[in-house]
Backbone bond lengths (Angstrom), bond angles and torsions (degrees), N, CA, C in turn:
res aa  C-N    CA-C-N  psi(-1)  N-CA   C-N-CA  omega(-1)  CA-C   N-CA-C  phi
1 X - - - 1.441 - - 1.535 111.39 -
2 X 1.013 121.26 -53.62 1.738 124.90 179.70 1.869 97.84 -58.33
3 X 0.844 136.48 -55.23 1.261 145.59 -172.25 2.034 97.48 -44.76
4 X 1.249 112.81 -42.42 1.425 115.60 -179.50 1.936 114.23 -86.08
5 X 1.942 92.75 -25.10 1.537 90.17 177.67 1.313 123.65 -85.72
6 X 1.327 106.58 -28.07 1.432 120.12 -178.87 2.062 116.05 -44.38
7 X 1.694 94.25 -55.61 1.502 95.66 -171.69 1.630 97.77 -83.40
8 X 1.281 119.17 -27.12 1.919 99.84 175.91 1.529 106.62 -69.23
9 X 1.120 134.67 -31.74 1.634 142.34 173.67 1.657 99.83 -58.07
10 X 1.558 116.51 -64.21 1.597 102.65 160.14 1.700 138.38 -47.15
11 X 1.374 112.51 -32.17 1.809 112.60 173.54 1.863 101.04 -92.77
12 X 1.356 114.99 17.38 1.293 108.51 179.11 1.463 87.00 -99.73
13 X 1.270 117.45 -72.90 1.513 138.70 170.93 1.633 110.57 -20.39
14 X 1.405 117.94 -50.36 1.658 122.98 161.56 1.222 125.63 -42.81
15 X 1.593 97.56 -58.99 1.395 119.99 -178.41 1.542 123.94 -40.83
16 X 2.064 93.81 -50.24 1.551 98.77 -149.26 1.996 89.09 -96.80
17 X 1.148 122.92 -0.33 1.569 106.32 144.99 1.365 119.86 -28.66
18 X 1.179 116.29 -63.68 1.409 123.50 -148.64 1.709 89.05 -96.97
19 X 1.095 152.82 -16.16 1.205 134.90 155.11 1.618 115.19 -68.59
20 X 1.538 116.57 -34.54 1.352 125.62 179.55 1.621 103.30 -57.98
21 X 1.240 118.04 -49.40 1.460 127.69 -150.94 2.133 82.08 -91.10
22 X 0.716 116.64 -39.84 1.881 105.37 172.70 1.710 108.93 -60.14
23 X 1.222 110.12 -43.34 1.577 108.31 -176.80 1.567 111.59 -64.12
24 X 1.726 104.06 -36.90 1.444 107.47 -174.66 1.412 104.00 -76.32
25 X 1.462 117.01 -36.24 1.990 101.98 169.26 1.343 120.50 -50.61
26 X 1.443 106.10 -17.38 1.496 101.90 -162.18 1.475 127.80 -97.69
27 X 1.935 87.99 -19.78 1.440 107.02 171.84 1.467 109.37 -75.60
28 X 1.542 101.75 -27.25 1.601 95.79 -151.94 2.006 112.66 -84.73
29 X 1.672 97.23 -11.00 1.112 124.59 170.82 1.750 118.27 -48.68
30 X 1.843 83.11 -72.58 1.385 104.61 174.33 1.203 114.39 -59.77
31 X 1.543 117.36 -69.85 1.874 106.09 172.96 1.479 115.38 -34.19
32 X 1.049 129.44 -42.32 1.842 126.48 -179.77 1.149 109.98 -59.75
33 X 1.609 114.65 -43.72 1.656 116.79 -172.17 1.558 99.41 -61.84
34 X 0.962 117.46 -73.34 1.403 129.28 167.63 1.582 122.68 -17.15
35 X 1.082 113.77 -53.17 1.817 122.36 -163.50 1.624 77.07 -92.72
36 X 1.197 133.78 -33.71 1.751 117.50 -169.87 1.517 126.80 -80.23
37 X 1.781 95.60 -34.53 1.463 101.81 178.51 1.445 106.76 -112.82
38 X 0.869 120.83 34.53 1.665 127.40 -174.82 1.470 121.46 35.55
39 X 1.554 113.33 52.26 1.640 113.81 -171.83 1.045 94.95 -94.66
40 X 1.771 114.69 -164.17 1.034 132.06 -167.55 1.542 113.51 -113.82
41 X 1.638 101.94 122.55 1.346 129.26 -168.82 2.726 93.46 -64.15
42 X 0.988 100.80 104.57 1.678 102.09 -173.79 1.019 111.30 -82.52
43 X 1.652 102.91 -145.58 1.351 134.04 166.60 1.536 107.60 -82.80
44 X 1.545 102.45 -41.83 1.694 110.16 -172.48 1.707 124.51 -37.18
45 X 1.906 66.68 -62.35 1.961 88.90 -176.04 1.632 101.22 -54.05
46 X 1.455 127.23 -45.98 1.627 131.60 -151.52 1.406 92.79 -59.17
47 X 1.970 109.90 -33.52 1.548 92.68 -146.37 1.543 97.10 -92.36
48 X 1.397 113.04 -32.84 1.921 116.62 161.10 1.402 111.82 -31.36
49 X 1.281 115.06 -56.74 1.271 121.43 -150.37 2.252 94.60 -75.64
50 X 1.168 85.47 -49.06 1.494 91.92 -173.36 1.795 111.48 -46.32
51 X 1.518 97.16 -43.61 1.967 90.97 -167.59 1.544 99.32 -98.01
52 X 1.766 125.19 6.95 1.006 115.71 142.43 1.628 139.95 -59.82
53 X 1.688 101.54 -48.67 1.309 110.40 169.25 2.095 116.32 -61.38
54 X 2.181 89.28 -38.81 1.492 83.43 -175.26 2.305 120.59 -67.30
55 X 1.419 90.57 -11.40 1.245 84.99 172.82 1.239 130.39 -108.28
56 X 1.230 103.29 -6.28 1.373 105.72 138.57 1.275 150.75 -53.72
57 X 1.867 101.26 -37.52 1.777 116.81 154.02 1.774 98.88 -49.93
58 X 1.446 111.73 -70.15 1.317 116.51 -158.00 1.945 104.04 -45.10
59 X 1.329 119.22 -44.20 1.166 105.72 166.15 1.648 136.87 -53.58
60 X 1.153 88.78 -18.95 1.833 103.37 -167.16 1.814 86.45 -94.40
61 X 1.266 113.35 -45.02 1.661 87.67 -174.21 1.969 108.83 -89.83
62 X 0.953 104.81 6.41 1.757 104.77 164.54 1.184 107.17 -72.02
63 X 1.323 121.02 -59.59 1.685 142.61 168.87 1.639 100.74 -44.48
64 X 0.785 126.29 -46.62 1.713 124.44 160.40 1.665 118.83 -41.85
65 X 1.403 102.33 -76.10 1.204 111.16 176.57 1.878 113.13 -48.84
66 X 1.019 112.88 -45.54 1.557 126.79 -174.00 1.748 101.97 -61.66
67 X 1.111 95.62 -45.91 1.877 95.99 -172.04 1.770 111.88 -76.08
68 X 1.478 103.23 -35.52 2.121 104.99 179.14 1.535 87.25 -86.06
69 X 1.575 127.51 -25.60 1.623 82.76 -172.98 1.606 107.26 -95.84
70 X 1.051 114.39 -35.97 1.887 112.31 164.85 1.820 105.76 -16.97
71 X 1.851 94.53 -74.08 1.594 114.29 -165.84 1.822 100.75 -50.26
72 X 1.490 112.50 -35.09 1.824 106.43 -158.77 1.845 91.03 -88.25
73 X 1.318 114.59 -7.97 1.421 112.32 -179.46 1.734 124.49 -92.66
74 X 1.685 83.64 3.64 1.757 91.21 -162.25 1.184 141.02 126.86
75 X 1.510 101.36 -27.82 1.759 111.05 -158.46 1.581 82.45 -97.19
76 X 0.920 151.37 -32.40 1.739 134.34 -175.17 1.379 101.82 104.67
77 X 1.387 108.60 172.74 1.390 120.00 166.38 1.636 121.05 -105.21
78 X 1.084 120.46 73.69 1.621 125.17 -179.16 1.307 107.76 -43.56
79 X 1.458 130.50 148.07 1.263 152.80 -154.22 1.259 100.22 -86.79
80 X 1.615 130.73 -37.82 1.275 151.57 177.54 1.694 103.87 -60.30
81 X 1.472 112.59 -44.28 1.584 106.51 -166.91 1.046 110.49 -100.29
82 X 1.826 119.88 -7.26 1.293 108.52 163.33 2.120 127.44 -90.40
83 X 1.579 88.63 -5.00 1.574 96.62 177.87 1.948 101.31 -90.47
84 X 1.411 114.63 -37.73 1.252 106.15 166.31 1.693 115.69 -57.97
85 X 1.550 119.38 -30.34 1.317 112.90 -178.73 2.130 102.35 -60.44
86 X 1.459 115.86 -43.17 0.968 138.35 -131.04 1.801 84.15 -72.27
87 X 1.797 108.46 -50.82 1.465 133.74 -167.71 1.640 97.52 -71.30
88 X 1.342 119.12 -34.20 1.375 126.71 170.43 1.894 91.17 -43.51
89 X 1.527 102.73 -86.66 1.450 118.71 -152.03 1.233 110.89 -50.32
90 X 1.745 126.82 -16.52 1.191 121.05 167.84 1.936 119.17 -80.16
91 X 1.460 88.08 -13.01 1.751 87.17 177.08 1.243 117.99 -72.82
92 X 1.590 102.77 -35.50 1.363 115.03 -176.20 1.145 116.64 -67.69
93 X 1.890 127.71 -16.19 1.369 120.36 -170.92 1.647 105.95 -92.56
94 X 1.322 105.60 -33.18 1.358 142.48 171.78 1.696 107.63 -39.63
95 X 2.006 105.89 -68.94 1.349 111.37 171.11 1.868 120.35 -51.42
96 X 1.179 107.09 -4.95 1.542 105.12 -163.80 1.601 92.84 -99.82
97 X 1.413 124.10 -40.70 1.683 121.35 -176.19 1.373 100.79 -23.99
98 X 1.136 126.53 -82.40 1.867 110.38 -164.57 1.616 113.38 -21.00
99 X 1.148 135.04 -30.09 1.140 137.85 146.60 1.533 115.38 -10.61
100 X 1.119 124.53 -82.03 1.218 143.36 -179.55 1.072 123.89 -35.70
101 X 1.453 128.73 -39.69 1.277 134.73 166.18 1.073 125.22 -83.46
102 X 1.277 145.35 25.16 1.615 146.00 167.18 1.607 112.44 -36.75
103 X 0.950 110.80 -22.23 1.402 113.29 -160.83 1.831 115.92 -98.58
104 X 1.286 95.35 -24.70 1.530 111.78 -162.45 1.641 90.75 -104.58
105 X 1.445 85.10 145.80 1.953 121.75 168.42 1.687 109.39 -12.58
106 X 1.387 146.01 131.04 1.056 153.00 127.77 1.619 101.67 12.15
107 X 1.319 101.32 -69.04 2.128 102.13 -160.01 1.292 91.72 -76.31
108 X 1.290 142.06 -34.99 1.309 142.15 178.11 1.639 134.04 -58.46
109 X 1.723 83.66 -35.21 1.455 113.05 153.97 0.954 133.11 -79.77
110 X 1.396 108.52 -30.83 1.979 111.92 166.56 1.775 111.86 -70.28
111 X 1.883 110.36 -45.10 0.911 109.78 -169.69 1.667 132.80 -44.69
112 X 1.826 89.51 -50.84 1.124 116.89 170.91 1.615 135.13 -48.29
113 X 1.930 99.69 -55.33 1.452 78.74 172.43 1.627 121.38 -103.85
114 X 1.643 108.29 34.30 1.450 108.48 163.66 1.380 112.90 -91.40
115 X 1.319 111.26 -19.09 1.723 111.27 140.87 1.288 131.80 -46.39
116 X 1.390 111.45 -50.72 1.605 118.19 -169.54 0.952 107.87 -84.10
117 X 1.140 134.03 12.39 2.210 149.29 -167.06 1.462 85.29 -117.41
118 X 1.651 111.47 -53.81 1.636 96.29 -170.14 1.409 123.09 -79.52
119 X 1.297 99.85 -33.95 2.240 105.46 161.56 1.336 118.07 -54.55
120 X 1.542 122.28 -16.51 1.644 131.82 -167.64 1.678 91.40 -89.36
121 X 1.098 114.20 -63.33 1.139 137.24 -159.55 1.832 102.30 -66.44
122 X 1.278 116.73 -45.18 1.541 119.89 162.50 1.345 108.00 -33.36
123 X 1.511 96.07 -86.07 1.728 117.41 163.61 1.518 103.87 3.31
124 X 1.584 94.73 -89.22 1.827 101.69 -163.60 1.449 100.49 -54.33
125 X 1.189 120.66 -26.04 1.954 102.33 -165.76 1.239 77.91 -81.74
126 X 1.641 157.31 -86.46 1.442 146.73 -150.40 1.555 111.62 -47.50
127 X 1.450 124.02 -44.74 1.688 106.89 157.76 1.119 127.65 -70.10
128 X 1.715 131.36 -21.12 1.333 90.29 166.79 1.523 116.12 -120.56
129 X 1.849 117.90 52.99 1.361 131.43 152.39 1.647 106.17 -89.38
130 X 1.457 117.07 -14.45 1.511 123.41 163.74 1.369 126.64 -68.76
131 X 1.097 125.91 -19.84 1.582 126.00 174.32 1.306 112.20 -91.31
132 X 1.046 100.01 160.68 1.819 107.84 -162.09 1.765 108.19 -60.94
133 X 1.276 119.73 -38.69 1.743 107.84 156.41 1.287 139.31 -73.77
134 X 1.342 101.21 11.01 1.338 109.44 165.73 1.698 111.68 57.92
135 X 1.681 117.80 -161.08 1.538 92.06 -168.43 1.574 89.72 -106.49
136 X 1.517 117.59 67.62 1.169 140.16 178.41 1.935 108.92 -98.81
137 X 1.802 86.57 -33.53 1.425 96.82 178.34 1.551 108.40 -69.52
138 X 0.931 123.79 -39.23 1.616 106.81 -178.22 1.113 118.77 -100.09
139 X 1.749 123.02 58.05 0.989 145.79 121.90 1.833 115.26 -106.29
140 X 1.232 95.44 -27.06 2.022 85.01 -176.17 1.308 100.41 -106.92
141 X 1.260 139.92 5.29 1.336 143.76 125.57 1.645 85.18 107.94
């Protein structure tokens, strides 16, 4: 069974790049509109922001599954996929900051987590310029 989950957990993990990186255009859109014309931080932004951070978890625990079942199948744990796991887990704490501001102003609220989209988003480009394809992989998928 792991032998069949392992590589669908990897083309999930491929996949949801490119859904992660659509949510983050979309947040990062809206947060700008927002912090520029002084609108109102909604429901919209909460719910962008939310399945941004949440798919971002979902990436970090695919990347889980991919690294114990690789390592329990043989292939080891390379030093490379456990510091990209490591740059993962800081994106993910990173993607959650908008959190923090519930309390504060619309632009303050936009400002903020179009920061925490762009520290997440750092993150993932510095973990995955750490693996041996470099960020070569998200072009050859």
């Amino acid at each position: 069974m792991l032998r069949e989950l392992v590589p669908l957990a990897y083309s999930w993990h491929s996949m949801g790049r490119w859904v992660l990186l659509a949510l983050a255009l979309i947040a990062i859109v809206r947060c700008g509109w927002v912090w520029a014309h002084n609108g109102t931080h909604g429901r919209l932004d909460r719910v962008v922001l939310t399945g941004f951070a949440g798919a971002m978890t979902v990436q970090g625990g695919l990347g889980l599954v991919i690294l114990f079942g690789f390592g329990t199948l043989g292939a080891g744990f390379p030093l490379t996929s456990i510091v990209h796991g490591i740059t993962t887990c800081i994106a993910i704490i990173i993607s959650f900051q908008f959190l923090r501001w519930n309390d504060a102003s619309s632009v303050v609220q936009a400002r903020n987590s179009l920061f925490s989209i762009g520290g997440a988003l750092i993150c993932a480009v510095i973990g995955m310029s750490l693996l041996p394809e470099g960020l070569a992989r998200m072009v050859n998928g």
